[in-house]
C-alpha positions in Angstrom: 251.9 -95.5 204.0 254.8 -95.7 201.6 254.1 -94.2 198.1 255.7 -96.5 195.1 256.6 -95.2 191.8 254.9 -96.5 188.7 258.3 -98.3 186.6 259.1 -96.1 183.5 258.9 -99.3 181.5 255.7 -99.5 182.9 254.8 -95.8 181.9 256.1 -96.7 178.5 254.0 -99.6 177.3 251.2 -98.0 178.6 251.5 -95.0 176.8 252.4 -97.0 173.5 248.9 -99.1 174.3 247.1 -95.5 174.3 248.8 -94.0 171.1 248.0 -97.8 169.4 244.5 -97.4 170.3 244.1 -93.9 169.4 245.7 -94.5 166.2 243.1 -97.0 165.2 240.2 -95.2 166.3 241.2 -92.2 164.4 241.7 -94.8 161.0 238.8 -96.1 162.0 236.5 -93.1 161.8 238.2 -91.5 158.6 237.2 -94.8 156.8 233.6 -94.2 158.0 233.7 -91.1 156.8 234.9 -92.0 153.5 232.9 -95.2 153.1 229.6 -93.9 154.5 229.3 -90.3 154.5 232.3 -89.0 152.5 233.4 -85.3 152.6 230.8 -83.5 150.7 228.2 -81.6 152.8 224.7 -83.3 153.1 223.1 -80.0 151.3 225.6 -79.3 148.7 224.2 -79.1 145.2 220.5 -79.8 146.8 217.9 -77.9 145.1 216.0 -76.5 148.3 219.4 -75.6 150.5 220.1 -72.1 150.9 223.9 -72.6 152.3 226.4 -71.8 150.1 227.0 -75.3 148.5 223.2 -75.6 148.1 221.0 -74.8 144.7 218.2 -73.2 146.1 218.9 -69.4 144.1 218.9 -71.5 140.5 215.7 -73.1 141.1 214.0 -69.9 142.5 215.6 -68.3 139.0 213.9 -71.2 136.8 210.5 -70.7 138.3 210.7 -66.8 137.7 211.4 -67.9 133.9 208.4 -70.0 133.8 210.2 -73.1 134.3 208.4 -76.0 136.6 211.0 -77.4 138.6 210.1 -80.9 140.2 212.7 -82.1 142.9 212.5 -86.1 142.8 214.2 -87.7 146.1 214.2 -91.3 144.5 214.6 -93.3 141.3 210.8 -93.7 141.0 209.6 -90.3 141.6 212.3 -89.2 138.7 210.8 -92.3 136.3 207.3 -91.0 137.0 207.9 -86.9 136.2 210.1 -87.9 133.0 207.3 -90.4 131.7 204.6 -87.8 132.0 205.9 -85.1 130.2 208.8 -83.5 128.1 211.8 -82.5 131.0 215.1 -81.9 131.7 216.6 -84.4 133.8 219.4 -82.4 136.2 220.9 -85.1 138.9 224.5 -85.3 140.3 226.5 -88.2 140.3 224.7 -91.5 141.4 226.8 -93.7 141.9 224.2 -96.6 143.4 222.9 -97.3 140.0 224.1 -99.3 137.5 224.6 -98.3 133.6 221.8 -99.6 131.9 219.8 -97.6 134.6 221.8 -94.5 134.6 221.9 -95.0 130.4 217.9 -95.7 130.3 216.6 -92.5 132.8 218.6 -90.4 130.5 217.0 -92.3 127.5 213.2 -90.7 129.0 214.6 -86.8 129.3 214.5 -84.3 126.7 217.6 -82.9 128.0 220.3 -84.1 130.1 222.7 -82.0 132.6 225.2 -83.4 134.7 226.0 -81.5 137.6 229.1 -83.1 139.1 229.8 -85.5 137.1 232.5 -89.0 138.1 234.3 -90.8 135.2 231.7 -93.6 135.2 228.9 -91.1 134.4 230.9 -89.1 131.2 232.1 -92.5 129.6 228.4 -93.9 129.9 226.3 -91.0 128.6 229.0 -88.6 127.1 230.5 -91.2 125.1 233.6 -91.8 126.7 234.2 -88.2 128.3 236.4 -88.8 131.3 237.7 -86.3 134.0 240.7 -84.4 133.5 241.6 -81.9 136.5 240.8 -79.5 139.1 242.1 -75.7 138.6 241.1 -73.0 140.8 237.7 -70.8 140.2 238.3 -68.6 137.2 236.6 -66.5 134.5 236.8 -68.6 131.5 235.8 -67.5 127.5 233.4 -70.2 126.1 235.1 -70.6 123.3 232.4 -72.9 121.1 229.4 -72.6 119.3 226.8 -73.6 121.8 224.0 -71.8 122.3 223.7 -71.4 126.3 227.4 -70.9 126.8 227.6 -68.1 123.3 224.4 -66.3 125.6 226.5 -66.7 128.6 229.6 -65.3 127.8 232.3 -65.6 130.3 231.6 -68.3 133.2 233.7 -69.7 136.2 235.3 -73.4 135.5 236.2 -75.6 138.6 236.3 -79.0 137.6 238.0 -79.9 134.4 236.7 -82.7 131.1 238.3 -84.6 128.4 235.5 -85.0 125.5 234.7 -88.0 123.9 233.9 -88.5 120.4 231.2 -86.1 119.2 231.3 -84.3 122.1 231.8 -80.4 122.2 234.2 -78.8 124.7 233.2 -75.3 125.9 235.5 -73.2 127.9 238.8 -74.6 127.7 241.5 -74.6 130.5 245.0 -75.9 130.3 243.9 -78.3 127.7 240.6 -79.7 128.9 236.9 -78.0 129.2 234.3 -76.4 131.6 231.6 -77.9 130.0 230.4 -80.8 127.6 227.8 -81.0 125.7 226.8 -84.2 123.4 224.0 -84.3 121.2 221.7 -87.0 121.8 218.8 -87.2 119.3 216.3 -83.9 119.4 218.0 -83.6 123.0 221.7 -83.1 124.3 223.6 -84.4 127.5 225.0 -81.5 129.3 228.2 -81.9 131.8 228.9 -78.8 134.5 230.8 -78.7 137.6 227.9 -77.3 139.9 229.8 -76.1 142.6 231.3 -73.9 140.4 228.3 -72.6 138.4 225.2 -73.7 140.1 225.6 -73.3 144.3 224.2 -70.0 145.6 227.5 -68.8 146.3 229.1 -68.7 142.3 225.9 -67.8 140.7 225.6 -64.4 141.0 229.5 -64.0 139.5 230.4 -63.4 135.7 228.3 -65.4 133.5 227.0 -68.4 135.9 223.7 -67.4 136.3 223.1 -67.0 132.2 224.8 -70.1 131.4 222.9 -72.1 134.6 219.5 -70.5 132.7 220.6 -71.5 128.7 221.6 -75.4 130.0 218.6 -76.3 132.7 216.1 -74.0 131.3 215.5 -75.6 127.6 212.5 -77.4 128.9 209.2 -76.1 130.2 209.9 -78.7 133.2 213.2 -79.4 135.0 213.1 -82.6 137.2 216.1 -82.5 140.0 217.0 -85.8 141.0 218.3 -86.4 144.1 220.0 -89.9 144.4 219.2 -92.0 147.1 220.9 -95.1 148.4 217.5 -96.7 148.5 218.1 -96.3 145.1 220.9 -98.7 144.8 220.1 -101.8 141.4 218.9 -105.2 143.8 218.5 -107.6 140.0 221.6 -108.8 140.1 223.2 -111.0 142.7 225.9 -109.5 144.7 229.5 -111.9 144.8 230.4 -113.8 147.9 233.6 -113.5 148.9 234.2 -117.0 147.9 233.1 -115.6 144.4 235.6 -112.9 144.5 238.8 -115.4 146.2 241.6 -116.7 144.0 240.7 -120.6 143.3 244.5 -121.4 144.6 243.4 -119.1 147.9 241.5 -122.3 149.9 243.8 -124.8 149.0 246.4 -122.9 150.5 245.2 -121.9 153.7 244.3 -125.7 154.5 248.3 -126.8 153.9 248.9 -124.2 155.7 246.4 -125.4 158.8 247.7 -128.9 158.3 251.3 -127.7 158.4 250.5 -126.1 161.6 249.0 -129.1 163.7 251.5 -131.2 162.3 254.5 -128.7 163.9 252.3 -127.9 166.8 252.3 -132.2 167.6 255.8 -132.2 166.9 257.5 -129.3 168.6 254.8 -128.9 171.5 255.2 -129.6 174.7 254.0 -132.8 176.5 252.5 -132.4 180.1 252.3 -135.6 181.9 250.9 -136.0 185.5 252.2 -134.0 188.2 255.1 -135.0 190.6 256.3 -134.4 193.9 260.3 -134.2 194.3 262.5 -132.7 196.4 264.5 -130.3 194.7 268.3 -131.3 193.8 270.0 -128.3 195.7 269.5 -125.8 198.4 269.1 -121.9 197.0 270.6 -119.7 199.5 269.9 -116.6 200.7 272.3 -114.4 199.3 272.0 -115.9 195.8 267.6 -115.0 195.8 268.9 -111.5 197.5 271.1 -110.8 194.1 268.7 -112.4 192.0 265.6 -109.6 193.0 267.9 -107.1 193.1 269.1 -107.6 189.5 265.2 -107.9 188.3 264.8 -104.4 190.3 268.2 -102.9 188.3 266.4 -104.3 185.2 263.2 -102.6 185.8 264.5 -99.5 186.6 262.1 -99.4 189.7 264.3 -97.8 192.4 261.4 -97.2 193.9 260.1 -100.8 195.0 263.6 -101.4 195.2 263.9 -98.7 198.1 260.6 -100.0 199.6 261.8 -103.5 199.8 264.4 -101.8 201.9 262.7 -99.9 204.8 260.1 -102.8 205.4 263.5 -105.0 206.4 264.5 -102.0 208.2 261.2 -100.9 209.8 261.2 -104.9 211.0 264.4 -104.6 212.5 263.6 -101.1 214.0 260.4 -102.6 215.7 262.6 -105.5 217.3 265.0 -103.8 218.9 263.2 -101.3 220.4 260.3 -103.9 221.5 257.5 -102.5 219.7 254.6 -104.9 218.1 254.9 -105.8 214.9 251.6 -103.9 214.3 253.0 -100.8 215.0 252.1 -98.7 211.6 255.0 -97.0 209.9 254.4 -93.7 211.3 254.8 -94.1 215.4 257.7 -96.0 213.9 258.9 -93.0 213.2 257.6 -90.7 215.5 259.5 -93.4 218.2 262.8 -93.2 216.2 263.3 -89.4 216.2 262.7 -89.4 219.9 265.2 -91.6 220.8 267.9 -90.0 218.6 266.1 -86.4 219.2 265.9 -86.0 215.4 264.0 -84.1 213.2 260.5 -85.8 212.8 259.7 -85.1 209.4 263.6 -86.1 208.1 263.1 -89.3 209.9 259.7 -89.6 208.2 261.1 -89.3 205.1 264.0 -91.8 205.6 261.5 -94.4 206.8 258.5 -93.7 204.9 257.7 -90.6 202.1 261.3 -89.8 200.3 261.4 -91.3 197.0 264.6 -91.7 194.3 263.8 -91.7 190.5 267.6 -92.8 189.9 269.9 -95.2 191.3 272.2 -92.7 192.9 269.0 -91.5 194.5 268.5 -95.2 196.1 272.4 -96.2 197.0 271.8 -92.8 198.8 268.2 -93.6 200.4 269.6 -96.6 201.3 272.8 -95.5 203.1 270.4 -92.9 205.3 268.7 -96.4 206.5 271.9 -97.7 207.2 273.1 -95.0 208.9 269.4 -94.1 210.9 269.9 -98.0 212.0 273.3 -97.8 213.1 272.1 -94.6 215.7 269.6 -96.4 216.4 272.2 -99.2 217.5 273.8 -97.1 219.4 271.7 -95.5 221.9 270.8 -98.9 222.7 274.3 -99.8 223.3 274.8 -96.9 225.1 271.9 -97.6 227.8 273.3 -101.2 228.8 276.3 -99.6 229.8 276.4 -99.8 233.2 278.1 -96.3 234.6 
């Protein structure tokens, strides 16, 4: 059985088809990640995780202090604990409501603190606040009159705020603060970057755990929302897509649909019925013979090329020394080396196994055929010879 070389073109699209599809799975499951799940942990800032990220060591600290701590896993559960008595609200950012939600739970808290705050949350309840930068974890001076960060002292900063109007900066870094605070009626609106002050892993260093106390601990009740996208504002309508398209957008696309049916009845081709005719001229043999070979050259597939080779040389073979044209490549072989009393396996891998990965390789495969014929040739001259 003759082994055939896969064509490096071959080799080459297929290997560009795998990297294509690779490539989009890969896109496709970063923009899952970022649409659906994101990159921040599933426990990080939760009130009951112990990891690191998690906020399990300030709650236990609250409740030490006296402080009831209610952890509220959906809009409703936060309404109800706010409505029933005087609390702190603590929640990170929720991006599934909408402002006159986001504006009215913080309306029914005493208190207010923003735990990782995103610019839609500090220009909504910090009166235009907005984000500034990130700087590495470091000890920080508060800087400001407020009471919880004056107890506090020193504190780690991580994430970085612009204040609005009549909102106070504490702890200031390269020009923009640790910590807002806004006061809002008897109550203020507090905005911290818990993952530098509140996770179980910062807490215990420099001032965190004072300053977590003096900003969550105001109230005799802190209620820890947890957003949930069941959460998520269904009053108003949600745009179609044909809300959100360009008027000029439909109006375009059907000229352009028009435009190609018109060329596509103009420039395509016409089948009629089909006829039988003798072709005009007579292709010969040599001219089909150049024409493969040329395809092969183009192709790069020596291989085929060789194999095309030693089945018109194996049929020849078989002819002449009156075999059947059955006879599998192999006793072929076996026949051929002991008529010219050759090496089996070098006839073998004339006839059958040897394969060239460059054209030298194949002019030479194919003069060893020429040359394994023409012995061939001979000892069959040489026995109708008379002596």
């Amino acid at each position: 059985m003759t082994a055939v070389l896969a064509p490096p073109t071959r080799r080459r699209v297929g290997a560009g088809w795998i990297a294509l599809i690779a490539a989009l799975s890969i896109v496709g499951l970063l923009g899952t990640l970022l649409v659906f799940g994101g990159w921040t942990p599933r426990d990080a800032l939760d009130p009951a995780a112990p990891a690191p990220d998690g906020t399990r060591a300030v709650t236990r600290l609250l409740e030490q202090q006296g402080v009831r701590v209610v952890v509220a896993r959906d809009l409703a559960a936060a309404e109800r604990e706010l409505a029933a008595a005087p609390a702190t609200l603590v929640m990170r950012d929720a991006p599934m409501l909408s402002d006159a939600t986001l504006a009215r739970l913080a309306e029914s808290a005493s208190d207010v603190v923003l735990i990782e705050p995103r610019s839609r949350s500090l220009d909504v309840l910090l009166a235009g606040s907005s984000l500034a930068d990130v700087v590495d974890d470091r000890t920080v001076e508060p800087s400001c009159e407020t009471p919880a960060a004056r107890t506090a002292g020193p504190a780690r900063t991580g994430e970085l705020y612009l204040p609005g109007d009549g909102v106070t900066g504490c702890y200031p870094t390269d020009g923009a603060f640790g910590v807002l605070v806004r006061e809002n009626g008897a109550g203020t609106v507090t905005a911290v970057d818990g993952f530098s002050v509140l996770t179980n892993r910062v807490l215990p260093l420099d001032g965190n755990a004072a300053l977590a106390l003096g900003l969550l601990g105001g109230s005799p009740t802190v209620v820890w929302y947890v957003p949930s996208p069941a959460d998520a504002d269904t009053g108003a309508e949600v745009p179609t897509i044909g809300d959100l398209t360009p008027p000029w957008v439909t109006p375009v696309m059907v000229l352009l649909l028009v435009a190609g049916v018109a060329a596509a009845l103009w420039r395509g081709r016409r089948f009629g019925p089909l006829v039988t005719e003798r072709l005009p001229v007579t292709v010969r043999a040599n001219e089909t013979t150049e024409g493969r070979a040329r395809l092969y050259a183009a192709s790069g597939d020596a291989a085929h090329a060789l194999d095309e080779l030693r089945r018109a040389t194996r049929r020849r073979l078989v002819r002449r020394l009156g075999m059947s044209a059955r006879t599998p490549a192999g006793q072929l072989a076996d026949a051929v080396a002991e008529r010219l009393g050759a090496d089996r396996a070098v006839v073998h891998g004339i006839l059958i196994h040897d394969l060239p990965r460059t054209d030298r390789d194949l002019v030479a495969a194919s003069d060893r055929l020429r040359d394994l014929e023409t012995s061939v040739d001979a000892t069959l001259r040489t026995e109708r010879t008379p002596r």
